[in-house]
C-alpha positions in Angstrom: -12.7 -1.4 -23.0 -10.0 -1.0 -20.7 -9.7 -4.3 -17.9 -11.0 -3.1 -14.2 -8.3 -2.5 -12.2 -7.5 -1.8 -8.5 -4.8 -1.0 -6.7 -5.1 -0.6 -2.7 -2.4 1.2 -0.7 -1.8 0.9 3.2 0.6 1.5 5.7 1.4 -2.3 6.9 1.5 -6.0 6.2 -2.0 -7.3 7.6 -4.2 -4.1 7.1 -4.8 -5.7 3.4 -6.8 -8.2 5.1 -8.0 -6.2 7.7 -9.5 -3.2 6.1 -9.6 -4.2 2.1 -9.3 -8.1 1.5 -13.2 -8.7 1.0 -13.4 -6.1 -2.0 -9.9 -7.4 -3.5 -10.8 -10.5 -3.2 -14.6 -9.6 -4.5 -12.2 -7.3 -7.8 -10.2 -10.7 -8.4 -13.1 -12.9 -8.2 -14.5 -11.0 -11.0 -11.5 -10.8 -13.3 -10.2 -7.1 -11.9 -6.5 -7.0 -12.3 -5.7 -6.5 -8.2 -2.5 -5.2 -5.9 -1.3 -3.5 -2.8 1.3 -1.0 -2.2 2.7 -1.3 1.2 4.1 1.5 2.7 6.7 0.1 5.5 8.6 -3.3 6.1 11.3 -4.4 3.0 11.5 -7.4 1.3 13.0 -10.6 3.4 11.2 -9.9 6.7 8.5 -12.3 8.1 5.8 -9.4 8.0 6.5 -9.7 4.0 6.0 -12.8 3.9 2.9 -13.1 5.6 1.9 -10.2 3.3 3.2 -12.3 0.3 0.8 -15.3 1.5 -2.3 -12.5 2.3 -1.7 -11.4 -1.4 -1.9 -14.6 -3.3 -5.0 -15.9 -1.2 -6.9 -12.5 -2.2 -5.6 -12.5 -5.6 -3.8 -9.4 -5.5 -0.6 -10.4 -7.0 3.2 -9.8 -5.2 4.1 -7.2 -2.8 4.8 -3.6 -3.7 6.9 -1.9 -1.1 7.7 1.7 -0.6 10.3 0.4 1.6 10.2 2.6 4.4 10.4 1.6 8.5 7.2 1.3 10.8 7.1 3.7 13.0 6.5 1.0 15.5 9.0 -1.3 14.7 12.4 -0.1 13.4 13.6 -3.4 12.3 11.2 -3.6 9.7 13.4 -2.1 7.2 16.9 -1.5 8.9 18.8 1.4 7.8 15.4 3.3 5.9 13.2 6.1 7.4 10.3 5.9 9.1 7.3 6.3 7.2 6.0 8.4 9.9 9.3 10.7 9.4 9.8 10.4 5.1 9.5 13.4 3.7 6.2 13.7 2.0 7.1 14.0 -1.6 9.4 11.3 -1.5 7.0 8.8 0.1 4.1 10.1 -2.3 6.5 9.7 -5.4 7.2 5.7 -5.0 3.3 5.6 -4.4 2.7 7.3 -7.6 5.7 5.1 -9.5 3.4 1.9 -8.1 0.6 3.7 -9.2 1.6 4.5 -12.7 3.3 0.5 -13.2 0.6 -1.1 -11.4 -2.7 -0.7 -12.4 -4.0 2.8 -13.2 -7.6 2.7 -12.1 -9.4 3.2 -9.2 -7.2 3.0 -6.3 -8.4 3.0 -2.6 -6.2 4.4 0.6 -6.0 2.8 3.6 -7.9 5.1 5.9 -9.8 2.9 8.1 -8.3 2.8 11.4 -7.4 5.6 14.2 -5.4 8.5 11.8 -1.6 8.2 14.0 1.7 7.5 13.1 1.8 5.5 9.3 -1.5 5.7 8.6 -1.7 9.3 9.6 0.9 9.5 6.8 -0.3 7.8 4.8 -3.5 9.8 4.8 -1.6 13.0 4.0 0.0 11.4 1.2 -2.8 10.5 -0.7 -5.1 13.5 0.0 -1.8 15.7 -0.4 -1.1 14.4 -4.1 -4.9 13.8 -4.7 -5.4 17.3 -4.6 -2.9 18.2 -6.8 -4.2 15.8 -9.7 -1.1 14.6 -9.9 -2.6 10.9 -9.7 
């Protein structure tokens, strides 16, 4: 029998524990293999550390970055694009690259939350490929 797995993806450090810690922490609790894929900040900013910390207290492993800016806060990853601005198929292929290493079961988007700037994106993203079966 394959090991439960879940992977969660959202657009910032904090919404992890704002819109899915409860069921990743409920998933590690049980023995589910847990992560997140973060879409903006890069590693060696504060955010990613807080993120870092968020992660190992739900049991959801080490970051996974797509490495693109907030929209809201260009120093989150100097020199990248906005999340907001990526172009969609670029953005949606790092997800499915963390997808495919991470864990390969049910996965749950970040779509709590008003549907502007990166998690607008983010929304597109998922339902885009989704639709496709190309996850």
């Amino acid at each position: 029998m394959t090991e439960p797995s879940l992977l969660c993806v959202h657009a910032h450090p904090d919404d992890e524990a704002l819109w899915t810690g409860g069921t990743l922490a409920r998933f590690a609790d049980a023995g589910a293999r847990t992560g997140v894929v973060t879409c903006t900040w890069t590693e060696g900013t504060r955010r990613v550390a807080e993120l870092a910390r968020s992660l190992d207290i739900l049991g959801a492993g080490e970051p996974r970055l797509l490495g693109y800016a907030d929209g809201n806060a260009g120093l989150s990853a100097p020199g990248a694009a906005r999340f907001v601005d990526a172009p969609l198929d670029e953005a949606v292929g790092r997800l499915v690259g963390h997808i495919r290493e991470a864990v390969g079961g049910a996965q749950v988007g970040g779509g709590a939350g008003a549907r502007v700037g990166d998690r607008a994106r983010l929304h597109d993203g998922a339902a885009g490929r989704g639709s496709r079966g190309d996850t």
